[in-house]
C-alpha positions in Angstrom: 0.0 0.0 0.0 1.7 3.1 -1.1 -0.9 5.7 -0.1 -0.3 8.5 2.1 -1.7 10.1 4.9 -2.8 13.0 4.8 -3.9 16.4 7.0 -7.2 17.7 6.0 -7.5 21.1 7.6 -10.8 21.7 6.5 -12.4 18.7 8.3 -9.7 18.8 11.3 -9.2 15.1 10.5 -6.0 13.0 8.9 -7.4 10.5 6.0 -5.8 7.7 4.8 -7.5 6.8 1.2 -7.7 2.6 0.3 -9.7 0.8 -2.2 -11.8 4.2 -2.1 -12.1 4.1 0.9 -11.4 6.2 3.9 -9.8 5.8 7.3 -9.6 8.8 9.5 -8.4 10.2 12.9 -10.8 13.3 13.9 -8.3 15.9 16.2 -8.2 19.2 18.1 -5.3 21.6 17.8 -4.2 23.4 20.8 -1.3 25.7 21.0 1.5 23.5 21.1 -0.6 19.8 21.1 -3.1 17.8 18.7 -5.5 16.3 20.6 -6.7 12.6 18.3 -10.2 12.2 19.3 -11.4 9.4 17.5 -10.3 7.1 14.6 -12.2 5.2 12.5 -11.1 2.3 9.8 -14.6 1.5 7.5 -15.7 -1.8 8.0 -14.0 -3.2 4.6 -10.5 -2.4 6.0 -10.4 -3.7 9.5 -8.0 -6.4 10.6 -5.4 -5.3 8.0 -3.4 -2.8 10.0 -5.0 0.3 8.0 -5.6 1.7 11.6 -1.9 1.1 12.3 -0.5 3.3 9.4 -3.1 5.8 9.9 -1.8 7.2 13.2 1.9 6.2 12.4 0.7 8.8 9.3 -0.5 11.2 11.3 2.2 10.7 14.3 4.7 11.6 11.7 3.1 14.6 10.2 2.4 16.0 13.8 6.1 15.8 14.6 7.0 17.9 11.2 5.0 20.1 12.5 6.9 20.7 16.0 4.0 19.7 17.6 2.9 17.1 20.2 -0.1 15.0 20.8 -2.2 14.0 23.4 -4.4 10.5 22.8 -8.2 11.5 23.3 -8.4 7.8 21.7 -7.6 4.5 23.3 -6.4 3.1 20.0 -4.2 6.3 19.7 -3.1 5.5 23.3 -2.4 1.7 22.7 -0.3 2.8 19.6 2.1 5.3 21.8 2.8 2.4 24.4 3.1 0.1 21.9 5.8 2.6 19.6 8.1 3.9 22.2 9.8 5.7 19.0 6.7 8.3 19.1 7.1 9.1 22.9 9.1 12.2 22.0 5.7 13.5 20.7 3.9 12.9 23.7 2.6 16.3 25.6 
């Protein structure tokens, strides 16, 4: 799977696109933190890891940015325990 994921402002969400389908993380920005609220992989997709590259998307788009995160989402919060490479970006 080459796609990529990507920040849409508009929505305040990051979208990975597969099969035409898409997974999203819904987020809040504060000053200095994005707050992932909820994530959501359509039916189709689960069980294949689409989740997984979604945030690891996301993670690394939020850390370009200078910013941290906060998990407002257990799956968000099971991925930073599980990736101790991302606990730089925890606020």
């Amino acid at each position: 799977m080459a796609a990529m994921v990507r920040d849409n402002k508009e929505q305040n969400r990051f979208e990975l696109e597969v099969e035409g389908q898409i997974a999203f993380a819904n987020y809040r920005l504060t000053p200095q933190a994005v707050i992932i609220t909820h994530t959501e992989t359509p039916m189709a997709l689960r069980g294949r890891g689409i989740a997984s590259k979604l945030v690891k998307g996301a993670l690394e788009l939020i850390r370009s940015d200078g910013r941290k995160v906060i998990a407002g989402c257990s799956f968000v919060a099971v991925y930073l325990r599980r990736h101790p490479e991302y606990r730089d970006l925890a606020a």
